[in-house]
Every structure is written in C-alpha cells, then in structure tokens.
C-alpha positions as CSV (number, residue, x, y, z in Angstrom):
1,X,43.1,-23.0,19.1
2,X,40.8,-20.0,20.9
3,X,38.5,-18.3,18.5
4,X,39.4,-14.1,19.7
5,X,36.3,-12.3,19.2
6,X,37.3,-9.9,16.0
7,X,37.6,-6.3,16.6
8,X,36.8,-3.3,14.2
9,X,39.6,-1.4,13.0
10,X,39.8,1.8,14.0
11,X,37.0,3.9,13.1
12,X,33.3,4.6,13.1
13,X,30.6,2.5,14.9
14,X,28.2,1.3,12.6
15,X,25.7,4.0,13.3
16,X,27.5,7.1,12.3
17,X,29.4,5.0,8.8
18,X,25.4,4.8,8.1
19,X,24.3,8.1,8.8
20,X,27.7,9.3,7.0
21,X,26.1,7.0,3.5
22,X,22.8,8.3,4.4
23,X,24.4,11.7,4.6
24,X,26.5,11.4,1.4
25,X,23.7,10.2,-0.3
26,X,21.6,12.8,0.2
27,X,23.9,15.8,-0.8
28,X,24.7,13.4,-4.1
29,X,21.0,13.9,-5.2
30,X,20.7,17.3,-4.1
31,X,24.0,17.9,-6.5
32,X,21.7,15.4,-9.4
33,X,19.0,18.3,-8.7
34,X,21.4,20.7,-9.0
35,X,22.6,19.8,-12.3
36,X,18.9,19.9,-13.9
37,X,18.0,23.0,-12.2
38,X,19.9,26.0,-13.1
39,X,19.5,28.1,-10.5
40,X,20.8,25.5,-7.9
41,X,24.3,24.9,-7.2
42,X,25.4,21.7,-7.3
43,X,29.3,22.0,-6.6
44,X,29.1,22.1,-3.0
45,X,26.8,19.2,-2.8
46,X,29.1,16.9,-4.5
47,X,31.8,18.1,-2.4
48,X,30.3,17.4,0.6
49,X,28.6,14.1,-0.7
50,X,32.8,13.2,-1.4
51,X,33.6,14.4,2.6
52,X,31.1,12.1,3.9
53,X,32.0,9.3,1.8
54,X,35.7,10.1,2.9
55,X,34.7,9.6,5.9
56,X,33.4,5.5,5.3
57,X,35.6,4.4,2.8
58,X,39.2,4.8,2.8
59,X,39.9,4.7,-0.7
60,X,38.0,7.6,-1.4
61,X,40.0,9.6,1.9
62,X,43.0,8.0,-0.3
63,X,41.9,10.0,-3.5
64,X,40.7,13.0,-1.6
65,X,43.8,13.1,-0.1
66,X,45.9,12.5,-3.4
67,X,44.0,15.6,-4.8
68,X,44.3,18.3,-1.9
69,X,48.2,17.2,-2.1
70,X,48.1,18.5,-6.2
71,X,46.0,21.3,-4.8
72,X,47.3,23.5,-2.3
73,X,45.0,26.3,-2.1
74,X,42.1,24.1,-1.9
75,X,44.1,22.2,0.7
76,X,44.9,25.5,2.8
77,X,40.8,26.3,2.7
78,X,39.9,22.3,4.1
79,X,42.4,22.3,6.8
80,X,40.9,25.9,7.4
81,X,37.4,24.4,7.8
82,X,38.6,20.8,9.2
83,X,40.5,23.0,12.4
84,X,37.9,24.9,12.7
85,X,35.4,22.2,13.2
86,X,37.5,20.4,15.7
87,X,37.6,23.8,17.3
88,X,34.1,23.7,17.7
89,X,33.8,19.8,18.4
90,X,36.7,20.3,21.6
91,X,34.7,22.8,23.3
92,X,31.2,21.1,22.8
93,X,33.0,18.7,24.7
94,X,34.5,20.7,27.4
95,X,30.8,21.9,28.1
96,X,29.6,18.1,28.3
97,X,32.5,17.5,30.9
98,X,32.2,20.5,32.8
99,X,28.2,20.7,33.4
100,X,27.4,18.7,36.4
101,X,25.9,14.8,36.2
C-alpha cells in the first residue's frame, strides 16, 4: 500500500488561519478593554473578533451562520459588507493582473 501525501481541506494556508487567531485575538481584548472602559465600545470588537474566528474554525462559521439565518436584518447588513468587500478584493486583483510584470 502507497502512503498519498495528505492534503488540506479546502481553505486557508497556515499563514493567514494564524494571522486570522492573531487577528481575532486582538479585537477580543480590545472588546475586554472595552467592557472596563466606558467610553469604549466593545460590540464591534467582539463582532469582528467572531468574523475572524469564522473564518478558522468551522463550527463557529456554523453558529454564525445559524444566527444570521434567525436574523435577517442583521443578515441583509453582512451580506451588504461581505459583497462589498469582494467588490473591493476583485478589482485589487484586476489591477495586479493588468499592471505589467
């Protein structure tokens, strides 16, 4: 029997699932921070810190997905922000392909 060398699933390379914990991590505290200082939100931060965990581990996408499905306006506004980001991620890379090597 031939050992096959052992392929990732689809997904990230190990690079970006780190800088996406690094990432996640970071907004977490700055929502901890938020949380004892009054004058700093910490709403967003947490869910941002949730987006980039989303994006390493798929039972949290499962969850996240579970609640935008009970939510629908909060769905509307994340596919709002998630097309627009591919928006801006498509022509980034039309620029890359089009300026010469």
């Amino acid at each position: 029997m031939v050992d096959m060398p052992r392929t990732r699933a689809r997904g990230l390379k190990p690079t970006g699932r780190t800088r996406n914990l690094i990432w996640a991590a970071v907004f977490f505290v700055l929502g901890v921070i938020g949380v004892l200082i009054p004058v700093m939100p910490q709403i967003p931060f947490f869910i941002m810190s949730v987006l980039f965990l989303s994006l390493v581990f798929p039972s949290v996408r499962r969850r996240l997905r579970r609640f935008l499905h009970r939510h629908p306006k909060i769905a509307h506004a994340f596919k709002t922000w998630k097309d627009r980001r591919r928006k801006k991620r498509r022509a980034r890379i039309h620029r890359e392909k089009a300026r010469p090597a």
